[in-house]
C-alpha positions, 0 to 999 in steps of 0.5 A: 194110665200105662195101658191107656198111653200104650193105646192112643200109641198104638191108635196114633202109629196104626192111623198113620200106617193107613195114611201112609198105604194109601197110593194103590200102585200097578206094578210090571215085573218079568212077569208081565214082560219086563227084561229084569226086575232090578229097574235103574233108569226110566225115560219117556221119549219124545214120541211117548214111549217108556223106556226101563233100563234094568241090570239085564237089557233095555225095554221099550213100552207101550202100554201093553207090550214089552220090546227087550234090547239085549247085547248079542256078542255077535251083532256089532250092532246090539247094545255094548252091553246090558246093565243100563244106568242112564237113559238120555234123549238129546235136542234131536230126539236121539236117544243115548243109553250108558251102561255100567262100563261107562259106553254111549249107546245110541238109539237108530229106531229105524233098524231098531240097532245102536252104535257107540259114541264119544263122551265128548260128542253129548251135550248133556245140558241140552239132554232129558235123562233118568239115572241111577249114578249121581252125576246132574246137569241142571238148567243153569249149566252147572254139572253136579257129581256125587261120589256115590259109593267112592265117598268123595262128597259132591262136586259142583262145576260151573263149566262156563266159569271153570269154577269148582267147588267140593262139599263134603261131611263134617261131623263138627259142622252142622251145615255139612252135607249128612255124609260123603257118599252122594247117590242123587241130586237135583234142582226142584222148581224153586231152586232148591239143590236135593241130596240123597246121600247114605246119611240122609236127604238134605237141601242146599239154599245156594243164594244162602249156603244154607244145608237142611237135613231131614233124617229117620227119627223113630220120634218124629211121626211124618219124617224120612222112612230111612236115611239111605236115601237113593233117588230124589225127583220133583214132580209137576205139582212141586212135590218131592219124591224120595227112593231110598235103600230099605224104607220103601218110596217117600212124598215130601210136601214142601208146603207142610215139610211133612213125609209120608211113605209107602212100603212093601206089604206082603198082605196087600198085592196093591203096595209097592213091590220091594223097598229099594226104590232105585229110580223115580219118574213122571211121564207127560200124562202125570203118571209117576214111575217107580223103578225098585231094586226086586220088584220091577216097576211100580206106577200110579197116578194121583188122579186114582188116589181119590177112592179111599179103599178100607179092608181087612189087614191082617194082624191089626187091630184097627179097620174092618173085620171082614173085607165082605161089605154087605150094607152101608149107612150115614146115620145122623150123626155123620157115624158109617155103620157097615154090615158085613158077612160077620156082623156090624161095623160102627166106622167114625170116619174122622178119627179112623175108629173101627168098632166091630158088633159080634155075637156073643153067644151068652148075651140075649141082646146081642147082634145074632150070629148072621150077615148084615145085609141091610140097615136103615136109621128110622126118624128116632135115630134107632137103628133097624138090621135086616139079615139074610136069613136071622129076622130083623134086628132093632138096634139101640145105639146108646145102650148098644143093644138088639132086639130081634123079630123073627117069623113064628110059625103059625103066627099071622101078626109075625114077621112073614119071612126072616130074609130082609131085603129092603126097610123103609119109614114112610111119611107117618112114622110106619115102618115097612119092611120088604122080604125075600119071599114073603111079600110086603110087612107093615111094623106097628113098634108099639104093639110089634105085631105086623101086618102082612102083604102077600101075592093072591093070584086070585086077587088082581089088587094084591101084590104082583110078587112076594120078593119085594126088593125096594121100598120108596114113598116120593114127594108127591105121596105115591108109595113104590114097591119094587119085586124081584119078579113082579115088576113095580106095585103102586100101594095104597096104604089106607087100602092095602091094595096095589091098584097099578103095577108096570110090569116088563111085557105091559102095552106102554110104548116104553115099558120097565125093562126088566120084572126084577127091580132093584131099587127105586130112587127119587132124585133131588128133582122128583126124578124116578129112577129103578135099577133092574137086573137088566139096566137103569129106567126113568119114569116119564109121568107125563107119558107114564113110561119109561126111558131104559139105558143099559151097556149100549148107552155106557152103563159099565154092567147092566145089573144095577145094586145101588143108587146114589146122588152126589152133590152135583146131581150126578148119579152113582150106580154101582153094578156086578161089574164097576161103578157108573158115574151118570150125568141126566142132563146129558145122558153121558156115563164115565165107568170106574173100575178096579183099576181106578181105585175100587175095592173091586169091580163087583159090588154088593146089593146094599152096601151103598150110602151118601154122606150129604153133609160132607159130599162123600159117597160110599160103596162096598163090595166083597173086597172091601169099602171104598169112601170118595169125594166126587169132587176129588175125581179128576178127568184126565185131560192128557191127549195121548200121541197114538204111534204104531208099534208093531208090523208083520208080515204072514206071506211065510210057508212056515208050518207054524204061522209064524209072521215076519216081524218088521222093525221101525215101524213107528218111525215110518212114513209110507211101507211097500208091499208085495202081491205076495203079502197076502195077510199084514196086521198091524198094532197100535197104542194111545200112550196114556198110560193111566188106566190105558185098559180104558184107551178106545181106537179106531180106524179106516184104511183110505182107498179102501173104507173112507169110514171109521171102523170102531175098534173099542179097545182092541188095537190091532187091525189085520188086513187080507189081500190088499188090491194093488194101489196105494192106501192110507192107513188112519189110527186114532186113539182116546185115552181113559175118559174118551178124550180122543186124539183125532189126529193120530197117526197114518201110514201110507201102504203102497201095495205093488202089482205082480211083475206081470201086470206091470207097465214093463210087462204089457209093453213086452206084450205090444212087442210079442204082438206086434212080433207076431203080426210080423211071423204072419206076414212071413208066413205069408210069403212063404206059403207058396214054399208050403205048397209043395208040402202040402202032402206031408202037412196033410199026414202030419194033419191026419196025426194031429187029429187022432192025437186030438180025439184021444185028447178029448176023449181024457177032457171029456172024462175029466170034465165028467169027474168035475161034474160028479164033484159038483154033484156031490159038493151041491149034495152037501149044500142044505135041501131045504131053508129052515123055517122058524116063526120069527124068522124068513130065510132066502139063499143063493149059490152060483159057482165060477167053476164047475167045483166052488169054494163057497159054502153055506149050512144051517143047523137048527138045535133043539134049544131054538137057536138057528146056527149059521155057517157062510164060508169062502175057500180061497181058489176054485177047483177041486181044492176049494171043493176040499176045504169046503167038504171038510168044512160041512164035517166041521159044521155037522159036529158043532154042539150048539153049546161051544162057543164060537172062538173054540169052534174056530181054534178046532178048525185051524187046528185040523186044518194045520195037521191035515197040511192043505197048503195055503188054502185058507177058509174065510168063514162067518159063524152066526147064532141067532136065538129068540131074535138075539144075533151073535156072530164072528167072522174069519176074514169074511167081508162085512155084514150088512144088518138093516135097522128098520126101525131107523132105516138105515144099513149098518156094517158089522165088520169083524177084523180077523185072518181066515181059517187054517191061516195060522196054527194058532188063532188070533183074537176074534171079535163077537158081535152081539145084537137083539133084532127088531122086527123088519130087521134084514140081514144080509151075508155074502161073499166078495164075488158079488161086489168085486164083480167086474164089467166089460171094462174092468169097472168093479160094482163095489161096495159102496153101490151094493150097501147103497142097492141093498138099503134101497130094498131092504125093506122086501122079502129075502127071496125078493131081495137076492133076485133084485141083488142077482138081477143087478149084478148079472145086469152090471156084468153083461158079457163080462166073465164071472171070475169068483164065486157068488153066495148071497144068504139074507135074514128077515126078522117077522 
């Protein structure tokens, strides 16, 4: 009886550890940016950031970045000083910041600077504020005080009646507050006061002077983890969170006055990071902070709550064995069994009971020493186990034993191969069973001989591959056989023949996507579905073909494990790389990843199942199993504010690249610049912090794009040599699940023309003229004067002309040095345009000097892929003609095997050393293999990619600073794309469109994406002579001022 009570003990305490850890939280530590760990304070302010005051500085977030605030004993205008203990924002969005010695600080975000202010000069009952001390001011204009530390019990000061009155600990007294040191009060949505004292939490009822404590009970099973209770918060859904001193984070539901907490677990890196919780906070998306004692700031969000995450815990008794989930099942009694790398798990999920099956190497009839990777329940409620490479397994539940088949050498009627990837019980009782490499199995269970299908090239009836993946008999009788190879079998059981298959390569207009199929699934509706290696079909019956969605529809990862439907008809798919919730009445995918609640983002082949009588799905993967009701995923429906939060500046000689860094950026309207600011980049963020990874953003810069450029989750944007004129920067942002802020946030830029090409200067200009008209006319009059020194002038002339011959003589060897430089720069270009089968190549170069800066090559490795590089040093002359000798050496060098971003780190890093000045190298480098492009691009203008299966042009533009800008490379976007026949491309420098005409009109690029698309269609050589005929004819007399390169791609 002892050890029976020690068990449902131990059952009941382990239970409720693995309610109480069920908030995965994210953490930001110094780490990750953060100034201090010691977080005292929190705030979001009104433009959404957040704000964390620590023991050592103050810090703005953003989402990604971190902006540290720190006291400089020489800038008066710092912060006083660095441990912060509350944080205000005032009716006018004034922040105020007191330090541990008591000091305001206000906030001024334009000079990013702070200045001191009197205590009397705040309306704290007007203020929104995060603290660390006891003192609160609640909606009533009642100021509550806690002595905190001093032990002087709580004050209560009702200002507008000059009223006072003092509650303090009576031991004798049970309507006492629990003790005299007072750390935290509020006033929750229901008027209820909270105290968090050193002895206890407790509520004040004032209508009632009524005091309820709630204190640490080791009897009481969901009570207050500690007494010393720090602060206290109420959150938008009226529950009721508690920090305290040593029992980590509490959640009290008033409606059930039941707690549940969440402690520091050294084995799980996704518990709360230190049990001293100091401060506690919810922002307007419901994200709810947590500020700690050591370990910085902890944060979550209820809405990723909803995937229940089990996995081995070290050291308890209860839970899996082994956090390699292999195979799922719902059997008919609601059990999950689980297979994992180390057996089989039995799993009753209403009273969190695990049960573990293991070899036991002196019983016959148990499980054999080999992962679980699949299991099926038949009709009769048997449990059969496939495993990887140990036979397949029959399991009887009731007398909890395992009887095992396996191939016999020599043996026809025996399993053909011991590693099962797929079972199926069809319609007539027959078991079948799909294998590794040995084809298709038909089980008769009374005899236990099988009945082999295997592929016969000589035998076009026979079975397309032996690796057989997916097993699926659907509603109208027709019997799927998915290969791993081999594509889709339809099988005649009567005649054991596999009359069609569909195959990657058939004639279909629409065909299966890839040979190597995955799982073949039949939804509620009769719809066919097959995940493949390479995405999701639906079969089409009317058309009998195929509709393919992969990443470029949503998918999170093209390689489909499993399939599932939810009640709502959703389907679950999980991937190597996240969970896909699809809808198929609007094609629209919502991806779930790590962040949101998986065990990972990786999951395994058949560890996927549907418990359709409760609507739960499950999901495992090498980190565990994850258990969720759909219906208890939440969209999140916050529109985040999108603010820019960072502006520099590169126009520095600085050898280091580094940016000048302006500060208020997000509280700007309009900025200036410079001719000289030749590169700005600017930073941004959708402040919804929840899964913010997942933010989207996008932009156009008016007066320069009147199109949104789709940054997906990148927020920055980078911009090279502006034009003179006024622009208008549009940032919009979404937040996790694509809810977008159309509005977001703009900027006007003003860029200033040099003093030379200002109004002032060309009224200098009319007067220089206008002076000169006048020295004419005076040299008119005096002519007569000059005629007496005619004879002089003559010698002078005579002097002149031989200083003039000796002058043309040094032009004409310098002009024959150019020459030769042209010469050899032309010697670098390719001789001939390489001809491949799938590809037709035209290209054309014109210098605006004798020495240009243009520059293309082509490189053809032995693997098949065509490498192309399309470079545009700045400047002409001898300089460019430098930079683009040193970049044929660059090109000559570059192995068809390294990738892109590490040939471009290579190039700035010479160019850096070689100290070229201010000569920069925009480039564009471009792979393109069995019709497959990738490509990047440093500072290029866009490329033009027309799609002729839609017939229209579209701008691949990748935003990034030119080669040797900097010492160190930014962040480069790839662009990736799989061409179609007919599909052009098109490369060039900004010559071509920023061609002028006599009157100064620019050609532009709207009219040269509007020609090319008008011809695209022709051939490449076609193409530019139609392009060069075009600008050449726009240009009439006008000068060529820069470089024209022009390089187009047409695919066979």
């Amino acid at each position: 009886m002892t050890r029976l009570i020690y068990l449902l003990v131990l059952t009941f305490v382990i239970n409720l550890y693995l309610q109480a850890q069920s908030i995965r939280f994210g953490h930001l530590t110094v780490e990750e940016g953060l100034s201090q760990n010691a977080v005292t304070c929190i705030l979001q302010d009104s433009k959404g950031f957040m704000w964390f005051g620590t023991q050592d500085g103050l810090n703005r977030y953003d989402g990604y970045n971190f902006k540290i605030f720190k006291n400089d004993p020489s800038d008066s205008n710092s912060l006083s000083d660095n441990f912060i203990s509350t944080i205000y924002e005032d009716k006018n969005k004034n922040l105020i910041f007191r330090t541990i010695s008591g000091k305001l600080n206000t906030y001024n975000p334009l000079s990013e600077s702070f200045s001191i202010v009197e205590e009397d000069s705040t309306d704290f009952f007007s203020t929104r504020y995060n603290t660390v001390l006891s003192f609160y001011y609640d909606r009533y204009g009642i100021e509550w005080q806690g002595g905190g530390g001093r032990g002087t019990g709580l004050k209560r000061i009702d200002i507008r009646k000059g009223t006072e009155k003092i509650y303090n600990h009576n031991p004798g007294n049970t309507n006492t507050i629990s003790n005299d040191r007072v750390y935290s009060i509020t006033r929750d949505s229901r008027d209820n006061i909270w105290i968090g004292t050193a002895g206890g939490l407790d509520k004040l009822d004032e209508s009632t002077g009524k005091i309820t404590h709630y204190k640490s009970n080791p009897n009481v099973s969901q009570g207050l983890s500690d007494n010393f209770v720090w602060p206290v918060f109420e959150d938008s859904n009226g529950i009721i969170w508690i920090g305290t001193v040593s029992g980590g984070l509490n959640r009290f539901d008033p409606k059930t006055e039941k707690f549940s907490y969440y402690k520091n677990e050294p084995t799980d890196p996704t518990s709360i990071t230190d049990n001293f919780i100091f401060s506690i906070y919810e922002d307007s998306g419901g994200v709810i902070w947590v500020g700690t004692n050591t370990g910085g700031v902890n944060y979550f969000h209820p809405s990723t709550q909803a995937f229940e995450h089990y996995k081995n815990l070290p050291g308890r008794m209860n839970g899996l064995s082994t956090n390699d989930v292999r195979a799922l099942y719902v059997d008919r009694d609601g059990i999950y069994w689980i297979g994992t790398s180390a057996g089989l798990e039995k799993f009753d999920y209403e009273n969190n009971r695990f049960k573990n099956y293991t070899h036991d190497p002196k019983n016959p009839k148990s499980i054999v020493n080999n992962p679980i990777q699949l299991i099926y329940e038949d009709k009769s409620g048997v449990l059969w186990l496939g495993t990887f490479n140990g036979g397949l397994l029959k399991f009887d539940k009731n007398k909890e034993t395992f009887q095992l088949y396996k191939n016999e050498p020599g043996n026809a009627n025996s399993l053909s191969d011991d590693r099962i990837y797929s079972i199926y019980e069809d319609k007539h009782g027959v078991l079948w069973i799909g294998t590794y490499g040995g084809g298709l199995n038909k089980f008769d269970r009374i005899t236990g001989k099988f009945i082999n299908y295997i592929h016969d090239k000589n035998d076009s009836t026979s079975i397309s591959y032996n690796g057989v993946w997916s097993i699926l008999e659907d509603k109208n009788g027709l019997f799927w056989v998915g290969t791993y190879g081999g594509g889709i079998n339809l099988f005649n059981p009567k005649t054991g023949s596999f009359n069609k298959k569909y195959r990657q390569k058939d004639n279909r207009k629409e065909g299966l996507n890839d040979d190597r199929v995955i799982k073949i699934f039949e939804d509620s509706k009769g719809n066919i579905w097959i995940g493949t290696m390479s995405g999701l079909n639906r079969y089409d019956p009317k058309t009998d073909s195929f509709k393919s969605y992969t990443e470029k529809n949503g998918l999170s990862n093209n390689v489909i494990f499993g399939i599932v439907e939810d009640e709502n008809n959703d389907l679950w798919l999980s991937t190597y790389n996240g969970l896909s919730r699809f809808n198929p009445s609007s094609d629209k995918f919502n991806n779930y990843y790590y962040q949101d609640g998986l065990q990972g983002n990786e999951f395994n082949q058949n560890a996927y199942a549907n418990d359709s009588k409760i609507g739960r799905l499950l999901f495992g993967g090498p980190n565990g199993l994850n258990v969720f009701n759909p219906d208890s995923i939440k969209i999140n429906l916050f529109i985040p504010p999108v603010v820019f939060t960072d502006f520099r500046k590169y126009n520095t000689d600085d050898q280091e690249g580094k940016a000048i860094i302006e500060k208020g950026i997000a509280y700007r309207n309009e900025i200036v610049l410079t001719y000289e600011d030749n590169i700005v980049s600017f930073e941004f963020s959708a402040l919804s912090y929840l899964n913010n990874f997942k933010n989207q953003y996008r932009y156009k810069l008016e007066g320069f794009n009147e199109n949104w450029i789709q940054l997906e989750s990148n927020h920055s944007v980078t911009f090279t040599n502006l034009s003179p004129g006024e622009y208008v920067l549009r940032i919009s942002g979404s937040n996790n699940n694509g809810l977008w802020n159309n509005e977001g946030s703009s900027l006007i830029i003003s860029v200033k023309p040099p003093w030379w090409r200002t109004k002032i200067a060309y009224a200098l200009y009319v007067i220089a003229f206008l002076s000169l008209l006048y020295g004419i006319r005076g040299i008119e009059i005096k002519r007569r004067e000059q005629k007496a020194l005619m004879r002089e002038r003559e010698l002078l002339i005579t002097a002149a002309e031989s200083e003039k011959r000796a002058l043309k003589a040094e032009n004409e060897r310098k002009t024959q040095e150019l020459e030769d430089a042209r010469n050899m720069q032309l010697s670098m270009l390719p001789k001939e345009i390489p001809q491949t089968e799938d590809l037709e190549i035209a290209v054309f170069m014109r210098t605006a000097t004798e020495v240009g800066g243009d520059y293309y090559d082509f490189k053809h490795d032995e693997d098949g892929t065509l490498s192309i590089a399309f470079g545009d040093a700045t400047g002409h002359g001898l300089q460019a003609g430098t930079m683009v000798t040193l970049f044929k050496g660059f090109f000559a060098s570059f192995e068809s095997n390294l990738d892109i971003k590490s040939f471009f780190e290579r190039c700035t890093r010479i160019i850096k050393e070689i100290k070229l000045g201010r000569i920069m190298m925009a480039f564009i480098l471009m792979k393109i293999k069995n019709k497959k492009l990738l490509f990047s691009s440093a500072g290029m203008p866009p490329v033009y990619y027309y799609n002729s299966g839609n017939k229209k042009v579209e701008e691949l533009m990748v935003t990034g600073m030119p080669l040797g800008a900097m010492s160190k490379i930014m962040f480069f976007n790839q662009i990736e794309k799989q061409m179609e026949s007919g599909d052009t491309i098109m490369i060039f420098s900004d010559g071509l469109p920023e061609q002028m005409n006599k009157n100064g009109e620019m050609y532009d690029y709207p009219r040269f994406i509007q020609k090319f698309g008008e011809i695209a269609n022709m051939s490449p050589q076609e193409i530019v002579d139609e392009l060069l005929f075009t600008i050449d004819e726009w240009k009439g007399d006008a000068v060529q001022e820069d470089d024209i390169s022009l390089l187009v791609i047409k695919t066979k």
